[in-house]
BAGU-730774 format. One record per residue (C-alpha): residue in three letters; x, y, z. Coordinates in Angstrom, 1 decimal. Layout:
<bagus>
(Ala; (X; Y; Z))
...
</bagus>
This chain:
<bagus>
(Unk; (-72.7; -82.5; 5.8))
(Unk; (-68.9; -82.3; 5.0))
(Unk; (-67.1; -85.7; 5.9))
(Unk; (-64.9; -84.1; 9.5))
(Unk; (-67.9; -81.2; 9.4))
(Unk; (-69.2; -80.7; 13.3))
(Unk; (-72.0; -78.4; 13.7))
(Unk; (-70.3; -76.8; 16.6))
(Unk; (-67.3; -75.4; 13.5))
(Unk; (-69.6; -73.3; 12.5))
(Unk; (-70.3; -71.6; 16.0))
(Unk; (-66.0; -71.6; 16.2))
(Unk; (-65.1; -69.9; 13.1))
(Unk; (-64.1; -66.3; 14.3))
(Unk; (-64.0; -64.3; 11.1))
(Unk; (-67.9; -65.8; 10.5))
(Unk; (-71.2; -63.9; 10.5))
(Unk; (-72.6; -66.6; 12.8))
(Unk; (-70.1; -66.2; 15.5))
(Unk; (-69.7; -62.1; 14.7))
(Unk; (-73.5; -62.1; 15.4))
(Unk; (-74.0; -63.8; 18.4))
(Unk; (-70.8; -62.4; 20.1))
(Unk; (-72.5; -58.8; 20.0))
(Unk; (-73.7; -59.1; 23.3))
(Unk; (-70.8; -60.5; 24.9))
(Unk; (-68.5; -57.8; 22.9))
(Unk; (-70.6; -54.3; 23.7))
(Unk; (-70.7; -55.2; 27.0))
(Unk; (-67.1; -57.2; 27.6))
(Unk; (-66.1; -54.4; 29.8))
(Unk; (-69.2; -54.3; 32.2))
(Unk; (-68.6; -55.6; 35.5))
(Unk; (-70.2; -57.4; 38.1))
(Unk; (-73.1; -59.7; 37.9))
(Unk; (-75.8; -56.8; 38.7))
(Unk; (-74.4; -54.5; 36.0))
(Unk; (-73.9; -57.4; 33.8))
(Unk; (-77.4; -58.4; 34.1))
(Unk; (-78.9; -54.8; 33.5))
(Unk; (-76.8; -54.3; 30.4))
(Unk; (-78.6; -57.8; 28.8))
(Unk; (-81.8; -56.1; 29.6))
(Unk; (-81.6; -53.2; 27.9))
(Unk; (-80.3; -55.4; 25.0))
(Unk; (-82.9; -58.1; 25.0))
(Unk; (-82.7; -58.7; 21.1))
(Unk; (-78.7; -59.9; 22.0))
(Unk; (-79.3; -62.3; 24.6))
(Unk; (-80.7; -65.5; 22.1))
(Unk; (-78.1; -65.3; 20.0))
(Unk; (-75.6; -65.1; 22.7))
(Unk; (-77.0; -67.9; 24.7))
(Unk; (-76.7; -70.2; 21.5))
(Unk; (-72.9; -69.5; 21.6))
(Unk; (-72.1; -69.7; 24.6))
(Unk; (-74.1; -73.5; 24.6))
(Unk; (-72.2; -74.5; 21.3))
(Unk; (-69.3; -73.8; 20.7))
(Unk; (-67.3; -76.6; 20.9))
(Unk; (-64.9; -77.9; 24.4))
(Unk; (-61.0; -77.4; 24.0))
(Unk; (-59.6; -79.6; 27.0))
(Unk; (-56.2; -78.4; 28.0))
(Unk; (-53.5; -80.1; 30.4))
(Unk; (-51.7; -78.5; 32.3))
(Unk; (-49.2; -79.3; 34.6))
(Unk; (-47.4; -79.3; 37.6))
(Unk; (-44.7; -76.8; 37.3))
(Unk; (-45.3; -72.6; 37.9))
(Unk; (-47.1; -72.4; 34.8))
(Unk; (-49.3; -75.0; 34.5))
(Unk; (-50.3; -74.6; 38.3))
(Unk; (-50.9; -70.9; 37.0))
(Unk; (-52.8; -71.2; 34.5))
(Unk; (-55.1; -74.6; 35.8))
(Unk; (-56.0; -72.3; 39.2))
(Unk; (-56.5; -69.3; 36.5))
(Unk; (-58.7; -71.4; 34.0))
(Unk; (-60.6; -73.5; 36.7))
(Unk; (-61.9; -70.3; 38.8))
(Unk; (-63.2; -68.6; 35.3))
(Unk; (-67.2; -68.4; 35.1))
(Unk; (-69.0; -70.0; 32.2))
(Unk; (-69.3; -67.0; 30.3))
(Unk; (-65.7; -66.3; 30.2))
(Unk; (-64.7; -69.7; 29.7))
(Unk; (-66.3; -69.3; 26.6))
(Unk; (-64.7; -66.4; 25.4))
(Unk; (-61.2; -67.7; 24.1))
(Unk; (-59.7; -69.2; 21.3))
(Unk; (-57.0; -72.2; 20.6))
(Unk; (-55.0; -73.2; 18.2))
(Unk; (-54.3; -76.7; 17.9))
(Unk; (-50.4; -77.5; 17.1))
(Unk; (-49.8; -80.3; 14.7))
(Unk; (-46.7; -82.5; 15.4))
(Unk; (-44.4; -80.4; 12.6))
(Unk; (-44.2; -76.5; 11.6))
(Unk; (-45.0; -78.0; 8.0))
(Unk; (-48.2; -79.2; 8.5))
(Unk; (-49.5; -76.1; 10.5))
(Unk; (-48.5; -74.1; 7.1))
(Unk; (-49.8; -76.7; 4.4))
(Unk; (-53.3; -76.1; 2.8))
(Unk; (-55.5; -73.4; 1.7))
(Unk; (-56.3; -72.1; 5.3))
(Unk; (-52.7; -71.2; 5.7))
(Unk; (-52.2; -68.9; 2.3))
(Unk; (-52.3; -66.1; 4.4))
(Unk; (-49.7; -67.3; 6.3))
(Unk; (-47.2; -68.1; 3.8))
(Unk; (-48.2; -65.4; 1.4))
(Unk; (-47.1; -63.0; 4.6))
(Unk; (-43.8; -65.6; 5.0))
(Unk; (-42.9; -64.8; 1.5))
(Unk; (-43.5; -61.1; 1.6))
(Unk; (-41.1; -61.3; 5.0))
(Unk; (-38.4; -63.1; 3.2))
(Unk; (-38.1; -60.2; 0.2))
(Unk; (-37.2; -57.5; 2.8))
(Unk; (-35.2; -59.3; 5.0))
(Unk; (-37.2; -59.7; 8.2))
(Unk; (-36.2; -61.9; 10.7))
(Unk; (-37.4; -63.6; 13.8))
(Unk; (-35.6; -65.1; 16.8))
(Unk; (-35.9; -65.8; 20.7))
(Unk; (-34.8; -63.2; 22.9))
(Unk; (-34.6; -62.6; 26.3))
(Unk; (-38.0; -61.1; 27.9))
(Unk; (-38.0; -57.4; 28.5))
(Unk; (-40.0; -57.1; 31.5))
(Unk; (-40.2; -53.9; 31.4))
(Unk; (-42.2; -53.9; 28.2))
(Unk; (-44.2; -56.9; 29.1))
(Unk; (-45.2; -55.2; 32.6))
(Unk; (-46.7; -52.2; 30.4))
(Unk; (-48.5; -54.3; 28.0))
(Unk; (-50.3; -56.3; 30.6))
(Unk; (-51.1; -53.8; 32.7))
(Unk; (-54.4; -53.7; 31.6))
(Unk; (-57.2; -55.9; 29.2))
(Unk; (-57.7; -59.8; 30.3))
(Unk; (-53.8; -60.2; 31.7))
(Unk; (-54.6; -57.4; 34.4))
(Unk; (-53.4; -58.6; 37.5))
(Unk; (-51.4; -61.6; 35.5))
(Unk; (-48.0; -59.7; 36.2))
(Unk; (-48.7; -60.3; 40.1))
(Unk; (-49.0; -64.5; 40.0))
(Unk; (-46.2; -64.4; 37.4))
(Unk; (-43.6; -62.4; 39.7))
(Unk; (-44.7; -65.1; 42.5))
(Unk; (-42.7; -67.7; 40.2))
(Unk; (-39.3; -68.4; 41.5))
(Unk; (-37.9; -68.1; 38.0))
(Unk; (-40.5; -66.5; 35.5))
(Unk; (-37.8; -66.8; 32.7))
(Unk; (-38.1; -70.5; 33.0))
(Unk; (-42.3; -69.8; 32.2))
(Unk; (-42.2; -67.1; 29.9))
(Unk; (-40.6; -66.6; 26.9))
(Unk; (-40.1; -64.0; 23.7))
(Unk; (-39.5; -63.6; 20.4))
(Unk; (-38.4; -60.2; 18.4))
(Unk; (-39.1; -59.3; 14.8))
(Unk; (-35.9; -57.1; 13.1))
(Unk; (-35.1; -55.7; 10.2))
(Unk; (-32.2; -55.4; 7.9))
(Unk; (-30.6; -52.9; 9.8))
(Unk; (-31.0; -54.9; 12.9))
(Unk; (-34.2; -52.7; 14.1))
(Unk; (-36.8; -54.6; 16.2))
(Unk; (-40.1; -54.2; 14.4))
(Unk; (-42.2; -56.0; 16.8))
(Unk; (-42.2; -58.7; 20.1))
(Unk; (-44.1; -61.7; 20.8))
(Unk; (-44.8; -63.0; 24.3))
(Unk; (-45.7; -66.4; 25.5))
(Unk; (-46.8; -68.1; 29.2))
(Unk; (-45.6; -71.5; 28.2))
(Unk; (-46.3; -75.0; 30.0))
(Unk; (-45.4; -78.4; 29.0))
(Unk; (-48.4; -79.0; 26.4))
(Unk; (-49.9; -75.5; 26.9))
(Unk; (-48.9; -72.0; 26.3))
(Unk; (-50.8; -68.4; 26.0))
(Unk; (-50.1; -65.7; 23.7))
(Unk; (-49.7; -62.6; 26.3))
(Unk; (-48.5; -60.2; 23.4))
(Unk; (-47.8; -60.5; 19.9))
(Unk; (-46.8; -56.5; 19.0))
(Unk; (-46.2; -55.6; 15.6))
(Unk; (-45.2; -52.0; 14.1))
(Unk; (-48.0; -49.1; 12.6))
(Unk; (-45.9; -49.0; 9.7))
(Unk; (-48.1; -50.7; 7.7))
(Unk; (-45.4; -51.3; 4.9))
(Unk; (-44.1; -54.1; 7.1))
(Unk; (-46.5; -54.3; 9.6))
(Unk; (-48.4; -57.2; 8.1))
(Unk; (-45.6; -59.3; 7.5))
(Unk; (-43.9; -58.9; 10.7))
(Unk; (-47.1; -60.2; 12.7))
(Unk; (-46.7; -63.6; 10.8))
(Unk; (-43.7; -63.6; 10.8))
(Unk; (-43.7; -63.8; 14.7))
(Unk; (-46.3; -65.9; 14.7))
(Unk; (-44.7; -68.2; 12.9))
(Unk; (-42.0; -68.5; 14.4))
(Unk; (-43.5; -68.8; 17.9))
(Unk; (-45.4; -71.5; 16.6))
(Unk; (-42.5; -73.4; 14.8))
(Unk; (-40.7; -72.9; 18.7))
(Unk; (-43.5; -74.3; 20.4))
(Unk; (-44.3; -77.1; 18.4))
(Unk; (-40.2; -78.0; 18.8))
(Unk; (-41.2; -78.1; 22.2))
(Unk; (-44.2; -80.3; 22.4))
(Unk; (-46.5; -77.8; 23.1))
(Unk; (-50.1; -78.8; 21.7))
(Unk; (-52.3; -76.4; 22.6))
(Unk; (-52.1; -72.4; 21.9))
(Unk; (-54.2; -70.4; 23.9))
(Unk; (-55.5; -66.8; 23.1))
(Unk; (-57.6; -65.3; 26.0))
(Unk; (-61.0; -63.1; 25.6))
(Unk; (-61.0; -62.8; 22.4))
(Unk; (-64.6; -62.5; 22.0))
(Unk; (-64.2; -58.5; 23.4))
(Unk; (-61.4; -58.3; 21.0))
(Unk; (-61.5; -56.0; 18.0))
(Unk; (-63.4; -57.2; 14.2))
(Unk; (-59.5; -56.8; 13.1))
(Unk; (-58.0; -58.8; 15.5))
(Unk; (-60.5; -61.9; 15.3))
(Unk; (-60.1; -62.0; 11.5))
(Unk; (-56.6; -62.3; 11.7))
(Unk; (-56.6; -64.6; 14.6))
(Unk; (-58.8; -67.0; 12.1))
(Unk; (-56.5; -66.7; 9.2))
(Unk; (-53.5; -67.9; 11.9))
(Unk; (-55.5; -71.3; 12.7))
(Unk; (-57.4; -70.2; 15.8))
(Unk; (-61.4; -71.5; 16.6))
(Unk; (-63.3; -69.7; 19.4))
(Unk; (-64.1; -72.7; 21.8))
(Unk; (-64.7; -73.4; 25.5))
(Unk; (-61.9; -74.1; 28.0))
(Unk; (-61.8; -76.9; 29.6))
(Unk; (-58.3; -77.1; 31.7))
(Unk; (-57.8; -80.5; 33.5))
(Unk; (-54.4; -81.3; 35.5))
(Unk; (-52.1; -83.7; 34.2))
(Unk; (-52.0; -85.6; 37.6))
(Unk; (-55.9; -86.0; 36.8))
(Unk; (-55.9; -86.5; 32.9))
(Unk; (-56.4; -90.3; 32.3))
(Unk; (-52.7; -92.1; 31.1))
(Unk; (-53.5; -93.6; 27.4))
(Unk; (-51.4; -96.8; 26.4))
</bagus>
């Protein structure tokens, strides 16, 4: 075994044939609700349910603190409720202390191949103000359903959630990036790039990036991508080129996490 090797990593790795395997059950039947119909669907999928089981039992814990402002009180009541199955269907990507040492190594060629590319035509990234209206639409439906309601129940949602824009030369936006963001914990609601596949590649790291390089700025350690086990073979393989592991959830409040001297 690899020195740093856990056998949970290779439950984790999203773009893997272990973890696309043992997800089919949770994926073809992501959208079933209710425990009854839930239930039926496993039976009449029996060959599924092993392999599932096995994932849900090992991949590996991802504790998150949250805490006591809008968002983190958001987000703790949001996490805590969750059932074990869907507490297991996320992934995070753990922030190092600098925006250099999330893009050093082999992991992260992707990354700065797409950087590069970016850099040739002139994209660029920066914060700008949320457009709700946008943002409303987006969420309206998949895992952030309902989401739009606890957020407009926060005195000042701008304080909680903030955006980043994609343009081009011409000052065009190309695509948006969304983020619930806490003190040490944040979501990606939306990360929206153009079909123009030309630039549509480099726009999504681009954004990414740069959300990442913001976040890290402000001490956030922990970002969070919701259900993606029901999310698309696409989607998962670039979610593992970006950094992110599938894992389990655990959120803890910071007025309960232990102090460390």
């Amino acid at each position: 075994m690899l020195a740093g090797h856990h056998p949970a990593d290779d439950w984790a790795a999203l773009d893997s044939a272990r973890y696309y395997a043992s997800a089919r059950l949770g994926m073809r039947g992501w959208h079933v609700g209710g425990a009854g119909r839930r239930l039926l669907f496993a039976l009449i999928h029996p060959h599924l349910v092993p392999a599932y089981y096995r994932l849900l039992r090992r991949l590996p814990v991802e504790t998150v603190v949250l805490s006591a402002l809008p968002a983190g009180k958001l987000l703790y009541n949001r996490w805590k409720r969750q059932s074990w199955r869907r507490s297991a269907s996320h992934a995070c990507l753990p922030l190092p202390s600098d925006t250099e040492s999330y893009l050093r190594g082999r992991h992260r060629q992707a990354v700065r191949t797409n950087l590069h590319r970016a850099d040739k035509i002139r994209l660029t990234c920066r914060p700008v103000p949320t457009n709700w209206d946008i943002t409303r639409h987006a969420l309206q439906s998949g895992p952030f359903a309902g989401l739009m309601k606890e957020l407009d129940q926060i005195e000042q949602p701008d304080s909680a959630v903030k955006s980043w824009a994609v343009f081009d030369s011409g000052g065009r936006v190309l695509g948006r990036a969304v983020v619930l963001v806490d003190e040490r914990t944040a979501v990606l609601l939306l990360l929206h790039g153009p079909t123009d596949l030309g630039v549509a590649h480099q726009t999504r790291y681009l954004l990414h990036t740069a959300v990442v390089a913001d976040l890290i700025r402000r001490g956030v350690r922990n970002l969070v991508v919701e259900s993606i086990l029901g999310a698309p073979p696409g989607l998962k393989y670039f979610a593992a080129r970006l950094g992110y592991r599938a894992c389990r959830l655990h959120a803890v409040s910071a007025r309960a996490a232990p102090v460390l001297s």
